[in-house]
C-alpha positions as CSV (number, residue, x, y, z in Angstrom):
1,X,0.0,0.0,0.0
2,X,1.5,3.5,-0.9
3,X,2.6,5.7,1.8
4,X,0.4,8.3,2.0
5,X,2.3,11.9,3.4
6,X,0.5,15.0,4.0
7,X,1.5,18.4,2.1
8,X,0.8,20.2,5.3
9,X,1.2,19.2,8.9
10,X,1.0,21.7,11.7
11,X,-2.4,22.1,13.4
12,X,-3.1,25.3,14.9
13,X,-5.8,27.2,17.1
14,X,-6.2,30.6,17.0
15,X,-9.4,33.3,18.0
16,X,-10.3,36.5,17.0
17,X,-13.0,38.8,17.4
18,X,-14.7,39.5,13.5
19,X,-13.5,36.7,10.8
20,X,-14.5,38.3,7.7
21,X,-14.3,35.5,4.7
22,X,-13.5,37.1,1.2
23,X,-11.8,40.1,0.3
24,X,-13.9,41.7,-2.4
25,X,-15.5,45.0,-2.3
26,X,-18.1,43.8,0.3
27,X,-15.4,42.0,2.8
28,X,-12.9,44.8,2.5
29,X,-15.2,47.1,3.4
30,X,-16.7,45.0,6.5
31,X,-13.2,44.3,7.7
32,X,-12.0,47.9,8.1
33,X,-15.3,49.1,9.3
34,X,-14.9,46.1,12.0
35,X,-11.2,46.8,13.3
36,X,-12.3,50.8,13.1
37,X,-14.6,49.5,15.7
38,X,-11.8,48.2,18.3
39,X,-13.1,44.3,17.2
40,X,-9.9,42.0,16.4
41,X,-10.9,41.0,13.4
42,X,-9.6,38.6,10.3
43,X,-10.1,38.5,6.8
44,X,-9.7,35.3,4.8
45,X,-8.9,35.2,1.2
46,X,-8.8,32.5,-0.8
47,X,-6.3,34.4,-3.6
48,X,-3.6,36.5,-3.8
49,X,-4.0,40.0,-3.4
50,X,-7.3,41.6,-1.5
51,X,-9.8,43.5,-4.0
52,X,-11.4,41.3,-5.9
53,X,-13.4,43.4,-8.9
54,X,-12.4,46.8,-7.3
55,X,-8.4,45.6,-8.6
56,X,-10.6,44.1,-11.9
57,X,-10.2,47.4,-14.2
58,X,-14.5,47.2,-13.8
59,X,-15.6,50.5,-13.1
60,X,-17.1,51.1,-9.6
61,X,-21.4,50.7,-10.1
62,X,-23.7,51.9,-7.7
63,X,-21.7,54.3,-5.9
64,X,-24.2,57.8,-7.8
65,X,-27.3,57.2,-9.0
66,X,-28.6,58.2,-12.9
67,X,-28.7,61.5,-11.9
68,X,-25.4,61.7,-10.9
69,X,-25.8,61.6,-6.8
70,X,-23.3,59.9,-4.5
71,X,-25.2,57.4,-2.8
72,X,-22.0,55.8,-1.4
73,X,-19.7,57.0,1.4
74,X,-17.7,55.9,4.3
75,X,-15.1,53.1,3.6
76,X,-16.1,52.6,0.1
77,X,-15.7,57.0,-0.6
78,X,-12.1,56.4,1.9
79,X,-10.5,53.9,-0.7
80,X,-11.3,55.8,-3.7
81,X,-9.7,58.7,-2.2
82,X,-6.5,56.7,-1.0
83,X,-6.0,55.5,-4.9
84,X,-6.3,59.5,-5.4
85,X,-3.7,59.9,-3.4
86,X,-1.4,57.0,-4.2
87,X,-1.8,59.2,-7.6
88,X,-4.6,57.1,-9.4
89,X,-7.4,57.8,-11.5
90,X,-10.5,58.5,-9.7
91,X,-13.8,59.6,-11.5
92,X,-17.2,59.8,-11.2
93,X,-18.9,60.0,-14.8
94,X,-21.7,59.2,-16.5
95,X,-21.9,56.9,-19.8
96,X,-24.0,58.7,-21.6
97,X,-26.5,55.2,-21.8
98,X,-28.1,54.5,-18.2
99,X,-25.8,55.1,-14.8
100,X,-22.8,57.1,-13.4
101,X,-20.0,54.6,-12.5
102,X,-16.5,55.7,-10.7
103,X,-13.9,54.8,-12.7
104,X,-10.0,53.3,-11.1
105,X,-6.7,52.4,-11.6
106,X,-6.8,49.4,-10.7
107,X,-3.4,49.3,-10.3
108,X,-2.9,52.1,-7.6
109,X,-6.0,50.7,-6.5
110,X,-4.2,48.1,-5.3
111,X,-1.8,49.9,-3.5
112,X,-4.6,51.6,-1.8
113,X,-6.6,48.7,-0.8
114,X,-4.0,47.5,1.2
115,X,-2.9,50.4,3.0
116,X,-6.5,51.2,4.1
117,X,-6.9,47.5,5.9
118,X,-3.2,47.8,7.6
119,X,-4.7,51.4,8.4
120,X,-7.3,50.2,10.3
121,X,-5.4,47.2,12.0
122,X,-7.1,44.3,9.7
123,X,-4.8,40.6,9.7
124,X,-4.9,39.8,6.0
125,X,-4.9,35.7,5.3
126,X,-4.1,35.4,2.2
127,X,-3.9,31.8,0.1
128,X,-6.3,30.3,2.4
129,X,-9.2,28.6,2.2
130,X,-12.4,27.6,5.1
131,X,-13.0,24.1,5.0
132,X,-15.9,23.8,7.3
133,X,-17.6,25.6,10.1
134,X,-18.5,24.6,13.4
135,X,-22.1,25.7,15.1
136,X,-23.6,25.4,18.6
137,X,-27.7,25.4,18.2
138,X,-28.1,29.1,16.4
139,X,-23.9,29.9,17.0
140,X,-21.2,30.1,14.7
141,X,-17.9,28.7,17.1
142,X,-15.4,28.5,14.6
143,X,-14.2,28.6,11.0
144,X,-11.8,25.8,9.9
145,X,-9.2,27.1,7.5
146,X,-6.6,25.6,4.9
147,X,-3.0,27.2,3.9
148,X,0.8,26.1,3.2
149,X,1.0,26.3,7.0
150,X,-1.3,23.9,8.2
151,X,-5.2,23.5,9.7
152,X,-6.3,26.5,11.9
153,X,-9.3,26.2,14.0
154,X,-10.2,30.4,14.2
155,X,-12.7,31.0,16.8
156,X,-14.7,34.0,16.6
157,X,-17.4,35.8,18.3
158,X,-18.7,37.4,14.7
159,X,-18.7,35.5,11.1
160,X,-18.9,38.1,8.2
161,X,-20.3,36.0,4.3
162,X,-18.9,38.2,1.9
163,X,-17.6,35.0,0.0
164,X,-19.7,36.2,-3.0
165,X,-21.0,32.0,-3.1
166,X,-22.7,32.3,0.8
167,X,-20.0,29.3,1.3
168,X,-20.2,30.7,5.1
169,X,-23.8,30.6,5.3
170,X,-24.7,27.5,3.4
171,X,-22.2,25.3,5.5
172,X,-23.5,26.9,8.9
173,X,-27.3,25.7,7.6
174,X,-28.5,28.9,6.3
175,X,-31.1,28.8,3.5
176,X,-29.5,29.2,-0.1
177,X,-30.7,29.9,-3.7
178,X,-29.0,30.1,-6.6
179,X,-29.9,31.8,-10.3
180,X,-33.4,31.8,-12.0
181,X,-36.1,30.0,-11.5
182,X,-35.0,26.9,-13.7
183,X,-31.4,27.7,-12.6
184,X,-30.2,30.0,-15.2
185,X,-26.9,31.8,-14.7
186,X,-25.6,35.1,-15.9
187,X,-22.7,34.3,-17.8
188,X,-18.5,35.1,-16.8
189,X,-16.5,37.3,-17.5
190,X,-12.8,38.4,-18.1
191,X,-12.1,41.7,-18.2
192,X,-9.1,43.0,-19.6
193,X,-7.4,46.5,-20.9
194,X,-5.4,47.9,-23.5
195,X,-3.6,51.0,-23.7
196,X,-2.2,53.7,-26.1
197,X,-5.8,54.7,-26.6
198,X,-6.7,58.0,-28.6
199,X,-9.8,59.3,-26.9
200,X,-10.3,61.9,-29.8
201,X,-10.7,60.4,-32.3
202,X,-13.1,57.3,-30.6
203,X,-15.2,60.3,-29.4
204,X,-15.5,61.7,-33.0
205,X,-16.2,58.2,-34.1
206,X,-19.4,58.2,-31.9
207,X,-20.7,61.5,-33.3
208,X,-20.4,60.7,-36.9
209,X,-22.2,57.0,-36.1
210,X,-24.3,57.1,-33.4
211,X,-26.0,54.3,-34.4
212,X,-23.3,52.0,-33.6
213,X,-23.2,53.0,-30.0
214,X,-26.0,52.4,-26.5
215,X,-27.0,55.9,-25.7
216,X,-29.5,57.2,-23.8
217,X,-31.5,54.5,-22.9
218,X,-33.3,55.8,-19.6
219,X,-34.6,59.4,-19.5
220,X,-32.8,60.0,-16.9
221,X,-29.7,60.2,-19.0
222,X,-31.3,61.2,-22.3
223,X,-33.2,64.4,-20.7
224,X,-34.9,64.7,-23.6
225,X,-31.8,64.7,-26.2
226,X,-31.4,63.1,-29.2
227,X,-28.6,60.5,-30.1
228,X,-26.3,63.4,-31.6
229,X,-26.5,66.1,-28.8
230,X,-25.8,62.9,-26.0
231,X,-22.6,62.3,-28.1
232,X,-21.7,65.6,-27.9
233,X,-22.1,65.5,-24.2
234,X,-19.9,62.4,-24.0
235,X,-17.1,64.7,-25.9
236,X,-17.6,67.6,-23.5
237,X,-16.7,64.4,-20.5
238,X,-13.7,64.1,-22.6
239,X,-13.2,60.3,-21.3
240,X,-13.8,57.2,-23.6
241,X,-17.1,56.0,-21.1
242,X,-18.4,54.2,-24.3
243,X,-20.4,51.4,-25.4
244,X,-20.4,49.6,-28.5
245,X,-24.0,47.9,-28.8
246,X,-24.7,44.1,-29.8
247,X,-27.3,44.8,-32.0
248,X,-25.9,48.0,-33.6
249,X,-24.7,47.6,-37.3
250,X,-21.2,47.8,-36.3
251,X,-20.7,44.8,-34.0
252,X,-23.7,42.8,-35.0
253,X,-22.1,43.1,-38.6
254,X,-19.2,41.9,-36.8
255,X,-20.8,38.5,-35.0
256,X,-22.4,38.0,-38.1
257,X,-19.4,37.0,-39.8
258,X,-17.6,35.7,-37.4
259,X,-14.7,38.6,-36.6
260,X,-16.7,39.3,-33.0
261,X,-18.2,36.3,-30.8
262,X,-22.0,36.9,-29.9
263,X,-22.1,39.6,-26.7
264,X,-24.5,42.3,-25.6
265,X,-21.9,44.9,-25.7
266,X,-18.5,46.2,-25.5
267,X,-18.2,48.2,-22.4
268,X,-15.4,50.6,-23.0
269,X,-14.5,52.8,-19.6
270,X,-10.8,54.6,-19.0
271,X,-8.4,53.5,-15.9
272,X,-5.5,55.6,-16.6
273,X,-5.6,58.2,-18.7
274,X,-1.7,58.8,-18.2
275,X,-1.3,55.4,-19.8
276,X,-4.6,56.3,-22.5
277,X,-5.6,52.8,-21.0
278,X,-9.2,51.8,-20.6
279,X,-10.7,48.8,-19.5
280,X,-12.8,46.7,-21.8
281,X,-16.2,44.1,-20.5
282,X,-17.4,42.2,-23.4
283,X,-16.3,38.5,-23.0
284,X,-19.0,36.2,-22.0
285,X,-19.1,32.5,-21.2
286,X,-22.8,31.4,-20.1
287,X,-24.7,29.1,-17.5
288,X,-21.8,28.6,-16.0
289,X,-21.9,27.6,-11.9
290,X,-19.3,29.5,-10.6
291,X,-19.5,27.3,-7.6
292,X,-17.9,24.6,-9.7
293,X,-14.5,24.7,-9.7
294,X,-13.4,22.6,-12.8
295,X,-16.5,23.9,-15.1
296,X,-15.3,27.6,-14.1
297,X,-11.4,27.0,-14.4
298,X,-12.8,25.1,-18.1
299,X,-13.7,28.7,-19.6
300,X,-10.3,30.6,-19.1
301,X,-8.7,28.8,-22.4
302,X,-12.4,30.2,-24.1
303,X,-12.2,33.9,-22.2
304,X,-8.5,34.4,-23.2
305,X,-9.4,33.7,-26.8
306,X,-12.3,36.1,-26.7
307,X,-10.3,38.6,-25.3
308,X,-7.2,38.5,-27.8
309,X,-10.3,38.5,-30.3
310,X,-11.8,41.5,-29.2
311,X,-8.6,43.1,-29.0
312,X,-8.1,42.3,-32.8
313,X,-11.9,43.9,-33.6
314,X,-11.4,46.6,-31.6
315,X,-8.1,47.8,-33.7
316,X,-9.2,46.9,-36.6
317,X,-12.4,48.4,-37.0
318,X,-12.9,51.4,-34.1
319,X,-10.9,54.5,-34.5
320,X,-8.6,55.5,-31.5
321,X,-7.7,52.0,-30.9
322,X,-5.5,51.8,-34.2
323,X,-2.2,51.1,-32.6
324,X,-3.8,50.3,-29.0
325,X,-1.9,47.5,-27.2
326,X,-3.0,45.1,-25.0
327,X,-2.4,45.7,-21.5
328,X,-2.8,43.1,-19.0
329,X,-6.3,41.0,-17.9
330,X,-8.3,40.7,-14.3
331,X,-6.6,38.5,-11.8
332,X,-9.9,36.5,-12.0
333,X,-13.0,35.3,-13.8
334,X,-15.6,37.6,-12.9
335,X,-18.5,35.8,-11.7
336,X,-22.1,37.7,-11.9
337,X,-24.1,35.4,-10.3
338,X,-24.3,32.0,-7.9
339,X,-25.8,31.6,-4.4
340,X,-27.6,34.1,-2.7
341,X,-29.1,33.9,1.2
342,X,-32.7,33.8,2.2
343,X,-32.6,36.3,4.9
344,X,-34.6,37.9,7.4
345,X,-36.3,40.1,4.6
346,X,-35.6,40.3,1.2
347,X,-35.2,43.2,-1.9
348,X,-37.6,42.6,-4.5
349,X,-37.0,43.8,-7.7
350,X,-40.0,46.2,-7.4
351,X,-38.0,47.7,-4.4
352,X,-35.8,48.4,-7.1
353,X,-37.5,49.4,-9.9
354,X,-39.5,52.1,-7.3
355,X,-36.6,53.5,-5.8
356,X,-38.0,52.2,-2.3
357,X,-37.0,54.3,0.8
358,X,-37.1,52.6,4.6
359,X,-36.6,53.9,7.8
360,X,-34.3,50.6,8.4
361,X,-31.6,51.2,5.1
362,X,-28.0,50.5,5.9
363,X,-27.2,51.1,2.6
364,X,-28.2,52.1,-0.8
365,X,-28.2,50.9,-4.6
366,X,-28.9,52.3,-7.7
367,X,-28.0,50.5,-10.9
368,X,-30.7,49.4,-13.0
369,X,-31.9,45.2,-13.2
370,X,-28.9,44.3,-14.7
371,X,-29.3,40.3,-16.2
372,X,-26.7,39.2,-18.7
373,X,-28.0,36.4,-20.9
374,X,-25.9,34.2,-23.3
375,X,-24.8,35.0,-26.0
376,X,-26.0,38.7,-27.2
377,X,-28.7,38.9,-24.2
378,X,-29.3,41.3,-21.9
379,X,-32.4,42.6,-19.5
380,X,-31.3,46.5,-18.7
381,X,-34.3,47.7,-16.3
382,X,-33.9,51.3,-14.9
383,X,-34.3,52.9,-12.0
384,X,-37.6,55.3,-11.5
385,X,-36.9,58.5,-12.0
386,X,-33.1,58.0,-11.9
387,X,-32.7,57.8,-8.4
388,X,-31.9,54.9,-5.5
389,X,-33.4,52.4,-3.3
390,X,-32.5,51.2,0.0
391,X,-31.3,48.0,1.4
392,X,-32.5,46.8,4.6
393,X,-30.7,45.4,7.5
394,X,-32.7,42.3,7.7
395,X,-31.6,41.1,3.8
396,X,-28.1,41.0,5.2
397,X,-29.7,38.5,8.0
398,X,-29.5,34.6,8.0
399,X,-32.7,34.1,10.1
400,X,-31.6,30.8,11.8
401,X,-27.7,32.3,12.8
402,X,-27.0,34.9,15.3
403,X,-23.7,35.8,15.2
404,X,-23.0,35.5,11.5
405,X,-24.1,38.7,8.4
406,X,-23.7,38.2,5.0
407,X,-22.9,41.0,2.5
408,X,-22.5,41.5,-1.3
409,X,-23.8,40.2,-3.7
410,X,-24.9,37.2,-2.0
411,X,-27.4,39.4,-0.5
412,X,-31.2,38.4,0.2
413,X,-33.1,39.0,-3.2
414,X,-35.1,37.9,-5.6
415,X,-33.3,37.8,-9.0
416,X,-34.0,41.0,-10.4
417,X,-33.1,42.8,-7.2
418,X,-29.7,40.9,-7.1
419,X,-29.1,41.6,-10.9
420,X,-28.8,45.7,-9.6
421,X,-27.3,44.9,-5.7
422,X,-24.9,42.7,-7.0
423,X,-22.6,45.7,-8.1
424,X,-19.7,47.0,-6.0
425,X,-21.3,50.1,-5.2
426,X,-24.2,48.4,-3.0
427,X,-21.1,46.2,-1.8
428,X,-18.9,48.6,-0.4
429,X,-22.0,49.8,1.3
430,X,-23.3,46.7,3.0
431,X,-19.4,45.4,4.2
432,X,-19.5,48.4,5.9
433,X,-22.6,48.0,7.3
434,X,-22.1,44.2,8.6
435,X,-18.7,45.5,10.1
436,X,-20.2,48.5,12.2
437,X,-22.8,45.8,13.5
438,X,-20.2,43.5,14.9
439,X,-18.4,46.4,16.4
440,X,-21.7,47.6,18.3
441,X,-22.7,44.0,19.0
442,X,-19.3,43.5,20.8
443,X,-19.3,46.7,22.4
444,X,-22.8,46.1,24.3
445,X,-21.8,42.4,25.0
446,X,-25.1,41.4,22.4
447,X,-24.4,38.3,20.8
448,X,-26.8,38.1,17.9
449,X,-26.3,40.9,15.3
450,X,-30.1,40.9,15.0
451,X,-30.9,42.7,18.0
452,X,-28.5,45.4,17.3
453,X,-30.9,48.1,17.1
454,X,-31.0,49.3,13.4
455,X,-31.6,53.0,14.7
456,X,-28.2,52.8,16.6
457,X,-26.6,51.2,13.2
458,X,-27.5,53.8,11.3
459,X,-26.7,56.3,13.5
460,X,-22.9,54.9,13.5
461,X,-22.6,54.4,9.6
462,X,-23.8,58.2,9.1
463,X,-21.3,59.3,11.7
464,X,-18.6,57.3,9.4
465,X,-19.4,59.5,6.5
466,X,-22.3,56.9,4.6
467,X,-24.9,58.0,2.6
468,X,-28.7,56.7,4.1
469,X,-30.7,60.2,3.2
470,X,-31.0,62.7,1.5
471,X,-31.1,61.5,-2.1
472,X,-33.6,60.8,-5.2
């Protein structure tokens, strides 16, 4: 019989106060608002670096509404201002088609997302994994993690979701979905970026064809303007925020023969203008379960080739991108869509759709349903009137686990609600949400985050600088 020898050895205990699991927008966010509030606390990441789509090139969604409103602050506001710092691009512009986005460099972004967790005193684990949880009647005890060094036990008093899959949740016994009714899946992504971009002359090739490019599609953006005076507006940004449409004669021309794969769109929005390098979202691989770790790793050989495709198209046929190179890709398949909790309460996509105020927010969204199909598919809703909704405490809420939030796009929702909360806007806002609950929790000795009261949660997150009032 073969001798079998173990690649790691030690075994290790270890506590902490907050163990936040996932390092995207939503857990970066929870973790610093959690160590702002005195609470030990730990954030596991399965990868590399922290980040996850804010360190994509994906512009930031969700953080102003259609009419161009901030509706995000606090920790999510504090990180775009440490990549203006670090010297990265920061902006807040509108694409001329349905939203506002912020748009980064992803690279300083980087940079920045690191120095604000050592800022506020957050352990980073990075290259580890949880393998199981353990739970006492409606308590989360401890998270069992994986790494080159060994096994840890990590006992906790808090447990922060912000796995983007509810692997937290689901493994504690929390209620899960996942996709559509029949278990549809928005399809992944890889973004990428090229550089040596001439924003001139792409601007001027949206003014003389229109036609080939999404504008205006709510009335919040179109204000009663035609096609020609919203390009014109777009040249006045002076930033390449455009999109090239899937059914417009340029591109669907393009799938037709074969020269483009079939997509909705090619989302074209600028990261550095120093480096006249802008990011690109156009691949698209669909029903894919993200949860599955060999059919996800299965579409990289597929996204690569759509993306030195695109690349080719996008030289070949749009002016400004004539000698563009290409520039680098995300660190990671973007996954839209898998698992989502059944909380306390849920958002409904008529929440959404009405702009819905509550006296319970802890944070806020604004971009519109947002459900990519396969191939050249794609369900664009808008907001009412332009404006935002508001997220209550109770979808963040597994009902049958005290000490233990979820946040991001894992959020409780119906499917249209989650194709607009899932963004990194809403994110930002709800990891700092679940991370000023554990730090009020701890402070009054409470151990189920439910009874924090949500007047005194609000109360703290305005006093950090978020955005609950005041807006359409």
């Amino acid at each position: 019989m073969a001798d079998v020898r173990a690649l790691v050895k030690g075994e290790f205990e270890d506590s902490t106060d907050v163990v936040v699991l996932g390092a995207g927008a939503a857990g970066i966010a929870a973790a610093i608002a959690a160590a702002r509030s005195g609470a030990r606390t730990t954030l596991v990441e399965a990868g590399s670096l922290p980040g996850g789509e804010l360190i994509s090139g994906m512009a930031v969604d969700g953080a102003l509404n259609a009419r161009g409103e901030w509706i995000l602050g606090g920790v999510g506001r504090e990180l775009f201002r440490e990549c203006e710092d670090a010297g990265g691009f920061v902006a807040a512009l509108n694409d001329f088609r349905l939203i506002w986005y912020v748009c980064i460099d992803p690279e300083v972004m980087k940079l920045a997302v690191v120095r604000c967790l050592a800022r506020a005193g957050v352990r980073l684990l990075l290259h580890t994994v949880a393998t199981g949880v353990e739970v006492e009647g409606r308590q989360v005890k401890a998270i069992h993690l994986l790494n080159k060094s060994g096994r840890t036990r990590l006992a906790a008093r808090y447990f922060l979701d912000c796995s983007g899959d509810a692997d937290l949740v689901r493994a504690a016994g929390g209620e899960v979905v996942q996709g559509g009714v029949y278990g549809e899946l928005q399809p992944v992504s890889l973004m990428f970026k090229m550089s040596q971009v001439q924003t001139a002359p792409l601007l001027r090739f949206m003014i003389e064809h229109p036609e080939h490019f999404a504008l205006g599609e709510s009335e919040a953006i179109r204000q009663g303007r035609d096609d020609a005076a919203l390009a014109q507006a777009a040249v006045r940004q002076g930033q390449p925020t455009v999109f090239l449409k899937g059914d417009g004669p340029l591109l669907s021309g393009a799938i037709s023969s074969g020269a483009m794969y079939p997509t909705a769109l090619i989302m074209i929005q600028p990261t550095a203008p120093q480096r006249g390098e802008v990011c690109l979202n156009t691949t698209r691989i669909g029903e894919i379960d993200g949860t599955r770790t060999e059919v996800l790793s299965g579409t990289v050989k597929p996204l690569v080739d759509q993306v030195l495709q695109c690349a080719q198209f996008m030289r070949a046929n749009v002016p400004g991108f004539e000698t563009a190179a290409y520039s680098g890709i995300s660190h990671r398949i973007g996954v839209r869509e898998t698992r989502r909790i059944v909380g306390r309460e849920t958002l409904l996509e008529s929440d959404v759709l009405g702009a819905r105020k509550r006296s319970d927010a802890v944070a806020k969204g604004s971009h519109h349903v947002d459900i990519h199909q396969s191939g050249a598919g794609q369900i664009r809703i808008p907001v009412a009137g332009g404006g935002s909704y508001d997220i209550p405490w109770g979808c963040l809420l597994p009902p049958a686990l005290d000490n233990l939030a979820a946040a991001g796009r894992i959020i409780s929702s119906d499917r249209g609600a989650n194709g607009s909360a899932r963004v990194m806007g809403p994110c930002l806002g709800m990891g700092h949400a679940v991370g000023a609950a554990c730090g009020l929790a701890m402070a009054s000795g409470q151990a189920d985050l439910a009874k924090v009261p949500v007047e005194a949660l609000r109360a703290r997150l305005l006093s950090e600088g978020a955005i609950l009032n005041g807006t359409h």
